[in-house]
Every structure is written in structure tokens, then in C-alpha cells.
N, C-alpha and C positions, 0 to 999 in steps of 0.2 A: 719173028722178030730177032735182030740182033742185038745182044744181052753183054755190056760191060759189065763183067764182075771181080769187084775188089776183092781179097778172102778165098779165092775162089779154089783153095787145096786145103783147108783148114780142115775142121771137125764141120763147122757147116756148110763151107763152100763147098766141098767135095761133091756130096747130096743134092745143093744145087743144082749145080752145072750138068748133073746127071739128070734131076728133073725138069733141067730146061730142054735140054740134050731129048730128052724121052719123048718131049709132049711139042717138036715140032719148030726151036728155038736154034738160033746157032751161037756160040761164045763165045767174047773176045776175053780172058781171062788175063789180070793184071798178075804177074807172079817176080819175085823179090829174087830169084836165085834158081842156076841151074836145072834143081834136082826139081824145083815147082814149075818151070817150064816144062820139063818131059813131062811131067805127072799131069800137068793140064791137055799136054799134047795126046798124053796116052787115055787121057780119058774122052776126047776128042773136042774139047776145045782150040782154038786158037789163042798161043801166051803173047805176051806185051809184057816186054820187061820194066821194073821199075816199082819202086815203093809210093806209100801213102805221101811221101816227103817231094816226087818227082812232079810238082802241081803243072807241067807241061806236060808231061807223058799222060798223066789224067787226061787233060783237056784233049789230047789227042786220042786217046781213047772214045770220051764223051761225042765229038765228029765222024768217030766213025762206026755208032752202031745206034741204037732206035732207043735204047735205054739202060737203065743202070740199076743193080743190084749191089749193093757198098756194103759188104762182111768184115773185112780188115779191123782189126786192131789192135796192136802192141799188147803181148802178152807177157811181158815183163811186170809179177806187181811184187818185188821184191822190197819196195819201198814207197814211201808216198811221193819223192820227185821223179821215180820212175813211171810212173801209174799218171803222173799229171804230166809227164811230157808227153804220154801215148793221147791223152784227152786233147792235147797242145795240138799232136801233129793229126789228131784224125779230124777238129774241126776246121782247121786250115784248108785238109782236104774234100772236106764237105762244101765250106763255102765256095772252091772251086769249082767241085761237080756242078752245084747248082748256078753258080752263075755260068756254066757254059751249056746248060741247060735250058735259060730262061729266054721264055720265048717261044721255045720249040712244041710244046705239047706234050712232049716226051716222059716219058714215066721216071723216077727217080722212089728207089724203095729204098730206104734206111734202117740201121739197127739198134737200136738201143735195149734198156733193162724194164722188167715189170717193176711200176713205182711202188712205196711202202707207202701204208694210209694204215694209222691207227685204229686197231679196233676190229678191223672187214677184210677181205680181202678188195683188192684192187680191180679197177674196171676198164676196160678202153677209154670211157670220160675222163678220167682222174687224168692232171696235169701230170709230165715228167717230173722228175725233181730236179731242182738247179740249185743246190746247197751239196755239201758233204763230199766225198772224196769222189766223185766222178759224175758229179752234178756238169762239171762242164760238157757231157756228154748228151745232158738231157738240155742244153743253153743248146748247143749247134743242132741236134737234132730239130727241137720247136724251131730255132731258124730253117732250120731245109724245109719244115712242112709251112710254112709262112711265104716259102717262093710259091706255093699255090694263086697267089694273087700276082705273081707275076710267069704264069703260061709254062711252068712246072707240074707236070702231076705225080706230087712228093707227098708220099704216105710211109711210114716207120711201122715196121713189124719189130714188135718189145721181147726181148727173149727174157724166159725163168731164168734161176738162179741154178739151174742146171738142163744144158743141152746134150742130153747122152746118147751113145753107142756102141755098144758090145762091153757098159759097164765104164767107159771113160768120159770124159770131159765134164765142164761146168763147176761147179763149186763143187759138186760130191767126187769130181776127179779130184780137186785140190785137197776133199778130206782124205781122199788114198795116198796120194802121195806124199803128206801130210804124217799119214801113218807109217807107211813104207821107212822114212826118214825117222821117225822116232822111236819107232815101236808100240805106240799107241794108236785107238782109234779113238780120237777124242771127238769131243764137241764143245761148244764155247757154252756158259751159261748150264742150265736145268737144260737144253736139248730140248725144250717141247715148240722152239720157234719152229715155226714149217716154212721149206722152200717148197714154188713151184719148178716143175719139170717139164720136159719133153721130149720126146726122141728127134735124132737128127732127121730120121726121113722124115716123118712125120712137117716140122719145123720148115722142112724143104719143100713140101708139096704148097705149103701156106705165102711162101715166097713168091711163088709162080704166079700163084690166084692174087697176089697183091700187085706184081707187076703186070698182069692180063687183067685186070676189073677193077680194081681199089681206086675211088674217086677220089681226087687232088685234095691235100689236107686232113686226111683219115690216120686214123692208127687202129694196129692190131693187135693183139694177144696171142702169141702161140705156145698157147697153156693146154699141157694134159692134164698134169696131176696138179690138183688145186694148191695142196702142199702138205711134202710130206715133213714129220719131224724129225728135226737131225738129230735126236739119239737114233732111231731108228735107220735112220740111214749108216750112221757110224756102227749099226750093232749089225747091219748086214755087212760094211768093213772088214770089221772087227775077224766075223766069223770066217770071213773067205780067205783073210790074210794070218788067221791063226793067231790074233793079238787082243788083250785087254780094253775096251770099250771103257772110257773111262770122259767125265768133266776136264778141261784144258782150257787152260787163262785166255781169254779173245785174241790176246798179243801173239800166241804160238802161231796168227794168221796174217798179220802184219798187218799190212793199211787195209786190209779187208775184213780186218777182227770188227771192230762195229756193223759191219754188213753183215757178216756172218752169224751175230748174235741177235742180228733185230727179225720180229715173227712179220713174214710179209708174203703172207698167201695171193692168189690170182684169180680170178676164170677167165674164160674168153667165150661165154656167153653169145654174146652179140657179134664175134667173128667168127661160130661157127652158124649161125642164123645169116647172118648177110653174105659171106662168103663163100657156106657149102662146104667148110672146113671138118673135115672130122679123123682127128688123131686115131691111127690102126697099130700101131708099134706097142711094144712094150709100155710098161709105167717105172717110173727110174728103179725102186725098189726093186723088181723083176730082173730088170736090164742088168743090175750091179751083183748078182749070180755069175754074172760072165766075168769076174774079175777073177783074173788068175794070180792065182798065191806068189 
């Protein structure tokens, strides 16, 4: 199959396009700048210049390959207009994917967040959410999986609250860097909220199995670690960067501080049963050893 992919030099495209790359796929990779065309080229994809905002350059991509793989989104959350324009410009470029999609049969895999449900951890059943600072993302998502009824076969893999590798990315990249900048290893609240994790290959194998099998209108979970608690993760910080582990007001996260302090564990149960998914990597605790001081 040939595999439009959005994202596709990020923390999780990368992993991708390597797993599509591995298992018999070829790329057309969407890449923003230079230095992401060679790294797409070098990884042996084919690049296609142009961002999420280029809704013709999309749709030229969507004609010329079997399917779509959509990673991209603005990693600016500096502020909450910043954070709501990324949600602005990535449903825009959803509704286009799929309406150049519709019709064709074609696979259409999406990404969004594991939702919070009081009390339990969260399940593939459980609704997106469409409230609170990036509820728009879980509104355009349920629309792409809704083109199911019209000749789209659009399924969303939900990522944890951290997708790591060799110690970086996801919200527990945000607490290091977080720390890095202040001197601290904090955590919002009492710390005993838990995020879910997962590693990026790992994340990346479950992509693949979504775009080759996942019936039109499904979602997934690529949950390893059900969740761990952010003192804990902040006190493995802490240690590797030589800093005091300490409580810090939700606001030191900015429009992420209420997500950061709410307890919203996961499994993926039912997509490692239906899919044949089974996490081999690291578990984030593990992985963030590799954080160099």
C-alpha cells in the first residue's frame, strides 16, 4: 500500500514510516521544511512539501496514494490561542482528508488523546471528549470516524499522555523540560494522578495493524502502561537531572495545567485482543533512565 503521512518526522512519525517502510508499504510523507524532506528522503520515504494549513497539497497527496496515516499537530502550547489554533488548523485539515477520501474505500487512521472518565480507567467504548482545551480535537476526530458511513474506512488510534523514546517526548518530556527551565522536578497537585504511556515503536506497530485490519469507524488504544503517577515520574526526573522533586502550582503548565492535574488512567484491553497488539518496548518509568542530565 501507499501510505500518505502527515507528522511523518515527528517523535511518532518517524517510527512510522519505518514500520510501514519494514512491513512491505511505500511513503508519501508530508514534511513542513527542508531539513524534514531530507530526513523523510533519508529515511526512505518520498517528501511532499507543505503543512496541515496547504488543504490542496493534502488533497494532492490523498490522490495519489491507497491511504492515510494523519500524525501532524502544532506543538506550540505556549498559550491557550496558541493550542486552539493548532486544533483550528488540524480540523480543517481533517475534514479535507476525508472528504477527498470519501468514496473510495480507503483507509483513513487518525490521532487523538486517551479520554478522562471519572473514577476507572478509560476504554475504547468511552466517547472522545469535546469540551475543555482540545476537545475540538476529539469534535473533528468523531467527524472523520463518522465518514465511515460514507466509503471511508476511518478509525482513530488514541495516544497516552505520554509517547516516549530514549526518555523524551509526551507530557513526561514537558515535565523535563519543565524542569530543565526551572530547576525543579515538579508535579501539579498531590502527584498521585497517573498518566498512561507508551513507547514510540511500540505506538508505531499499532498504526500499521490499524491501517492493514481496523474496520471503518473503530478506535484504539495504544496503552502500555495503564498509568503511572506523576510524582513518580517527576522523582525519576528529578534524580537523573540532579534536581529537587517537589509540588508546583498546575499554572507552571499553562493551558495544560488542568490536564496535567486530572488522574486519567487507560488500557487497551480490546485492542490488544482484536488487533494482536502487544507492547515490547520499554514502560515510560524504564525508558526516562535514558534522560541525560
Amino acid at each position: 500500500m501507499r501510505v500518505f503521512v502527515t507528522g511523518a518526522t515527528g517523535l511518532i512519525g518517524s517510527p512510522v514510516v519505518a514500520e510501514l517502510l519494514g512491513n512491505g508499504h511505500t511513503v508519501l510523507a508530508l514534511t513542513r521544511s527542508d531539513t524534514s524532506a531530507r530526513a523523510a528522503e533519508a529515511a526512505g520515504a518520498q517528501p511532499l512539501r507543505g503543512g496541515l494549513a496547504d488543504l490542496d497539497i493534502l488533497r494532492h497527496g490523498v490522490a495519489h496514494t491507497d491511504g492515510v496515516i494523519h500524525l501532524a499537530f502544532g506543538n506550540d502550547f505556549s498559550s491557550a490561542d496558541a493550542l486552539a489554533r493548532a486544533v483550528a488548523e488540524e480540523s480543517a485539515a481533517l475534514a479535507a482528508l476525508g472528504e477527498a477520501l470519501a468514496g473510495s474505500d480507503r483507509p483513513l487512521v487518525t490521532v487523538s488523546g486517551t479520554p478522562y472518565v471519572p473514577g476507572r480507567a478509560s476504554t475504547e467504548a468511552d466517547p472522545a471528549p469535546t469540551d475543555g482545551p482540545v476537545g475540538g480535537r476529539g469534535r473533528a476526530v468523531t467527524a472523520a470516524l463518522g465518514l465511515a458511513s460514507r466509503g471511508v474506512r476511518s478509525t482513530a488510534v488514541r495516544m497516552p499522555r505520554t509517547v516516549h523514546n530514549d526518555g523524551n517526548g509526551g507530557f513526561a518530556g514537558l515535565l523535563t523540560g519543565t524542569a530543565r527551565r526551572t530547576g525543579v522536578s515538579g508535579y501539579p497537585g498531590d502527584g498521585a494522578q497517573r498518566w498512561p504511556a507508551v513507547h514510540a515503536l511500540d505506538a508505531a506497530v499499532l498504526f500499521r495493524l490499524a491501517l492493514e485490519r481496523a474496520p471503518a469507524g473503530t478506535t484504539w488504544h495504544a496503552v502500555a502502561d495503564e498509568g503511572d503517577r506523576v510524582r513518580d515520574i517527576a522523582a525519576v526526573i528529578g534524580r537523573r537531572l540532579g534536581l529537587p522533586v517537589e509540588a508546583v502550582p498546575a499554572e507552571t503548565y499553562g493551558p495544560l495545567g488542568p490536564i496535567f492535574a486530572t488522574d486519567q488512567p487507560a488500557t487497551s484491553a480490546h485492542t490488544r485482543q482484536a488487533l494482536g497488539w502487544q507492547p515490547r518496548h520499554p514502560g515510560l518509568l524504564a525508558d526516562l533512565e535514558n534522560i541525560q542530565p
